[in-house]
C-alpha positions as CSV (number, residue, x, y, z in Angstrom):
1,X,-4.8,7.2,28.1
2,X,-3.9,5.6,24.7
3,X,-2.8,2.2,25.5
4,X,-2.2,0.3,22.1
5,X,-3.2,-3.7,22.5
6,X,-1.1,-6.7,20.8
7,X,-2.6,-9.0,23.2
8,X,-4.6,-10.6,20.6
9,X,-2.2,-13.6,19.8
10,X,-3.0,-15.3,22.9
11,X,-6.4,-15.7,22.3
12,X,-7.6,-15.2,18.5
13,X,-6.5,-17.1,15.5
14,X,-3.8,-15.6,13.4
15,X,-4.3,-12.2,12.1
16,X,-2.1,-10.6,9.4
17,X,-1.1,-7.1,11.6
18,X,0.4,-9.4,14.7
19,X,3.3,-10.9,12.5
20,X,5.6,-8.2,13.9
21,X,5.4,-7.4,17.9
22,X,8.5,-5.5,17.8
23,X,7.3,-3.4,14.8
24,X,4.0,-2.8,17.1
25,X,5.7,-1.7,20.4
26,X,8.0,0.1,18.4
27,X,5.2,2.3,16.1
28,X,3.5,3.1,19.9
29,X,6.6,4.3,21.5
30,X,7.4,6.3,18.3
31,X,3.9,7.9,17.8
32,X,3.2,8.8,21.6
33,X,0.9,6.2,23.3
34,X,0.8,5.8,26.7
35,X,1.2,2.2,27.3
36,X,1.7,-1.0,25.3
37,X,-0.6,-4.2,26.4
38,X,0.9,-7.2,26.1
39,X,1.3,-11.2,27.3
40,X,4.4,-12.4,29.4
41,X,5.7,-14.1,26.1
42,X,5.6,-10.7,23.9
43,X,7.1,-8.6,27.4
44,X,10.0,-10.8,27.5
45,X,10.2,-11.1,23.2
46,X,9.6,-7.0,23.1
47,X,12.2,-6.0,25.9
48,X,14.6,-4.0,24.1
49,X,11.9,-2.3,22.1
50,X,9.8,-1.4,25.6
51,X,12.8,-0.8,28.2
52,X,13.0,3.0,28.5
53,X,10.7,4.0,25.8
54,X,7.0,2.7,26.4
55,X,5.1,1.4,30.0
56,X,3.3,-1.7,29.3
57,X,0.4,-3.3,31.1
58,X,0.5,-7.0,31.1
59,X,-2.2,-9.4,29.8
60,X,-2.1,-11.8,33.0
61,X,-5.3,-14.4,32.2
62,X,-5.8,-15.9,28.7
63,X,-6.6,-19.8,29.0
64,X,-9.4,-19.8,26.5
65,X,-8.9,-19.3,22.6
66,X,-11.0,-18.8,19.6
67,X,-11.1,-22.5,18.6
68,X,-11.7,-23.5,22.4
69,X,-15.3,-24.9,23.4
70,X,-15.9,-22.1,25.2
71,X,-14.4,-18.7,25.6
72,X,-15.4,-17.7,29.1
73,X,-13.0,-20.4,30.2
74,X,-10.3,-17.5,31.0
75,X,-8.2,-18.1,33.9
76,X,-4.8,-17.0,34.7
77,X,-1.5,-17.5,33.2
78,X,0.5,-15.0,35.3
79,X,0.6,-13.6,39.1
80,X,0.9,-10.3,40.2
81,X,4.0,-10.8,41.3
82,X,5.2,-12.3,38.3
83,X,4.0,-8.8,36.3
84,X,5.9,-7.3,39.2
85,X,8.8,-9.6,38.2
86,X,8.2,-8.5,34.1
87,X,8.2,-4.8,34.7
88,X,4.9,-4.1,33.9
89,X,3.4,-0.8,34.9
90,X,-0.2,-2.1,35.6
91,X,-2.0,-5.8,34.5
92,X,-4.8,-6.4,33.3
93,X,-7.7,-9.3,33.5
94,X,-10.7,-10.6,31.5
95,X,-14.5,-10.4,32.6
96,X,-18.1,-10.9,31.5
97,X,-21.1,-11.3,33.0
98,X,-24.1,-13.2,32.4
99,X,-23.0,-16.8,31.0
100,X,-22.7,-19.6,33.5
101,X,-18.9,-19.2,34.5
102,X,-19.5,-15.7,36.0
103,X,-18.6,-16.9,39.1
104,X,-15.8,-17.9,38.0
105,X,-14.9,-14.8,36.3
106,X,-16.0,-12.4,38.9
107,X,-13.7,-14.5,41.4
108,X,-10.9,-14.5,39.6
109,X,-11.1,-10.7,39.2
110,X,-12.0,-10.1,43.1
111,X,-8.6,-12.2,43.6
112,X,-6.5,-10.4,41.0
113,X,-7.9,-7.2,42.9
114,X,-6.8,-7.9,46.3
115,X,-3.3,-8.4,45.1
116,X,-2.9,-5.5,42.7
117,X,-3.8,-3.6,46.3
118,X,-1.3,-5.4,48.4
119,X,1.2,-5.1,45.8
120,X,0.4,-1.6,44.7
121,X,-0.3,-2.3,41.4
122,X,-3.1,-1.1,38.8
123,X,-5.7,-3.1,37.6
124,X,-7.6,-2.9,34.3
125,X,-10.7,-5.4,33.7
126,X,-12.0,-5.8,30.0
127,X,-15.7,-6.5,31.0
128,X,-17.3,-7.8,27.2
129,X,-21.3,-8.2,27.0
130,X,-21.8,-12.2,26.2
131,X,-23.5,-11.4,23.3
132,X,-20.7,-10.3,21.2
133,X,-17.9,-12.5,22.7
134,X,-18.0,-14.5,19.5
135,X,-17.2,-11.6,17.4
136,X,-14.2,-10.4,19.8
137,X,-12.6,-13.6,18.9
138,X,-13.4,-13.8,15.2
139,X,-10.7,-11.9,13.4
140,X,-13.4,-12.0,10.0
141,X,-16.4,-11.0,12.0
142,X,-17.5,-7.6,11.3
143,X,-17.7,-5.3,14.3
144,X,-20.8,-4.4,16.1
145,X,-22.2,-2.4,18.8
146,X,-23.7,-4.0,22.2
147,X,-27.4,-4.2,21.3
148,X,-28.5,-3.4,24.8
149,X,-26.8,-0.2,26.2
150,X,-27.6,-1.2,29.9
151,X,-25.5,-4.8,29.6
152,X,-22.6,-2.6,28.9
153,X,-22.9,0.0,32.1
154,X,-23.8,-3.2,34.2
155,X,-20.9,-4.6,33.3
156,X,-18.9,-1.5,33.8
157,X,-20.2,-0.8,36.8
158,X,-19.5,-4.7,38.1
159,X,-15.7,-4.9,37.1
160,X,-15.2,-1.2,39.4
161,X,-17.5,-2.8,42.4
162,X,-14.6,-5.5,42.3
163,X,-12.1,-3.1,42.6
164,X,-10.7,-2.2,38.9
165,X,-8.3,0.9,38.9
166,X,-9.5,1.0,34.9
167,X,-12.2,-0.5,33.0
168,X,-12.3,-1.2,29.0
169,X,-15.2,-1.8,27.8
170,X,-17.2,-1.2,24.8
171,X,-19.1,1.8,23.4
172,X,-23.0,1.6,23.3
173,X,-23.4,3.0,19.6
174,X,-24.6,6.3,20.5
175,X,-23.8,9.5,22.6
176,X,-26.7,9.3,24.9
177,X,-26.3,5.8,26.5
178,X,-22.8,6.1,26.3
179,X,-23.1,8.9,28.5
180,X,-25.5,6.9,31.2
181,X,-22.6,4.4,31.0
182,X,-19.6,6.9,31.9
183,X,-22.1,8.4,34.8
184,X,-22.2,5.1,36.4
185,X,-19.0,4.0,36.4
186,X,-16.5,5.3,39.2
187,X,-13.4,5.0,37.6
188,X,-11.7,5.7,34.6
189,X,-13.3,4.3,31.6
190,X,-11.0,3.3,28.6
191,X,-13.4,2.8,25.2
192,X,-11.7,-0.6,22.8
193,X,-12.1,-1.4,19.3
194,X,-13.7,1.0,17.1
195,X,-15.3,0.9,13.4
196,X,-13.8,-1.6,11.2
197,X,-14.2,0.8,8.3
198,X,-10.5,1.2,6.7
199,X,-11.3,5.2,6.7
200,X,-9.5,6.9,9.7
201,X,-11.7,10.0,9.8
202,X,-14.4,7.4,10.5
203,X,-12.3,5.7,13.6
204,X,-11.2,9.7,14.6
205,X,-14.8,10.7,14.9
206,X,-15.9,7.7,17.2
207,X,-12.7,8.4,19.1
208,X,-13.8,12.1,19.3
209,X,-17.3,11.3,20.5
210,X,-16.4,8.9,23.2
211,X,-14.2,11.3,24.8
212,X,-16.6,14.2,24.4
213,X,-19.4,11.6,26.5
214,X,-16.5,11.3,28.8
215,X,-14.2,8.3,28.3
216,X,-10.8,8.4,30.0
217,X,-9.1,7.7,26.8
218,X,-9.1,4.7,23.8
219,X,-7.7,1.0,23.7
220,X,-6.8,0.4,20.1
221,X,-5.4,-2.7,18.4
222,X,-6.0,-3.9,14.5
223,X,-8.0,-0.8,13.6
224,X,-3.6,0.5,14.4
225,X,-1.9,-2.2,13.1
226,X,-3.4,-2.8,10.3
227,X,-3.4,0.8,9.1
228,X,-1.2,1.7,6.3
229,X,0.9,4.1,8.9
230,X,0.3,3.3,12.6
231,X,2.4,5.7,13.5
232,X,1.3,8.6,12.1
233,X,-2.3,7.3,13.4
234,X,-1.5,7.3,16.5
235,X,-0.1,10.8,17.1
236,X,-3.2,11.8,15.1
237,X,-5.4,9.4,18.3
238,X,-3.1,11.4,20.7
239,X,-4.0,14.8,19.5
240,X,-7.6,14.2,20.3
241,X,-6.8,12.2,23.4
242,X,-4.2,13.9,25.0
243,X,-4.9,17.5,23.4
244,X,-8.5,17.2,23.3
245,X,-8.0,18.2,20.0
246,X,-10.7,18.4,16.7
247,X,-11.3,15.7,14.4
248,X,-10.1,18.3,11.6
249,X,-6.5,19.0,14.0
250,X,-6.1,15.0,14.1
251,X,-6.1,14.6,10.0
252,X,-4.0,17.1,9.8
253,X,-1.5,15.2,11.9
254,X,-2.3,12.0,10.1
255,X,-1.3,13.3,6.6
């Protein structure tokens, strides 16, 4: 899967790529994603852009922001039923473990669960290690890699024992662990973010690796809309994910 994320508005402060949703939806449909994840707000604003031409998952939790008190405070803003309602092809909730509202969290997500199975609808948890939760919401923080490897197949391994269809989650900086982390999680594993470099051969080779360790395909957001072509980005992101195509193959299709 290449799912393509503008969910970003509801939580972090204004960044410069988000100004368009339309332009967003439209650049995924056009350069072959899969699916589109987006809030109730930017389903209903996007309509005429999605309708026919790209499956979206819906964004249905998103209570806490980046100039909140504290970001683990992530409840839900939508139902099931209410994706149901929307259109949405699958919905998707927030998770972490190890700060003091796991509970929380981890109910929430056991909830949202036994739904999605009643209503026969997919679910993808975003399981983020605590210690870079601060840097997810900082749109001027520079991305990193989990320091401990094992926080980040834990938590993988946690959001599928509560009964994700998907899980996105983080890579571990290296081939090796990331590879311990695929092995222990039961479903499919979508890798987010990327390096924050500006150089797409850069981004192309991480994507490239993950899915050589054995991810189940790539969530992508600024390191897309903030390219100088998205579209043309990602076809060249689809040509390794869906082709299993080479790094070399994917530039080509970028320029």
């Amino acid at each position: 899967m290449v799912l393509i994320t503008l969910d970003h508005g509801i939580c972090i402060k204004p960044m410069g790529g988000m100004k368009d949703p339309k332009a967003i939806v439209s650049a995924a449909a056009e350069g072959g994603a899969d699916a589109v994840l987006v809030t109730p707000g930017i389903a209903k604003y996007t309509h005429e852009e999605l309708a026919g031409k790209i499956p979206f998952m819906l964004r249905i939790d998103g209570t806490a922001t980046s100039i909140g008190p504290d970001l683990t405070n992530d409840r839900l803003i939508c139902s099931v039923e209410g994706a149901i309602r929307l259109g949405a092809e699958a919905v998707a909730t927030f998770g972490v473990i190890g700060v003091s509202r796991e509970a929380e969290l981890t109910e929430k997500n056991g909830r949202v669960s036994e739904l999605c199975e009643l209503w026969g609808m997919p679910l993808m948890i975003e399981m983020i290690p605590s210690e870079i939760l601060t840097h997810q919401f900082e749109t001027t923080a520079p991305r990193k890699w989990p320091s401990d490897p094992e926080i980040v197949k834990f938590s993988a391994r946690v959001a599928a024992e509560l009964g994700a269809d998907i899980v996105k989650g983080y890579y571990t900086g290296d081939a090796t662990t990331f590879r311990e982390v695929i092995s222990y999680c039961p479903v499919p594993y979508l890798v987010l973010s990327g390096p924050a470099s500006g150089d797409p051969e850069v981004l192309l080779k991480f994507i490239r690796e993950a899915m050589d360790c054995g991810a189940a395909g790539v969530s992508m957001g600024r390191n897309v809309w903030e390219s100088e072509d998205p579209v043309a980005l990602i076809r060249a992101i689809c040509r390794i994910v869906h082709d299993d195509a080479s790094v070399e193959v994917a530039l080509r299709e970028l320029h």
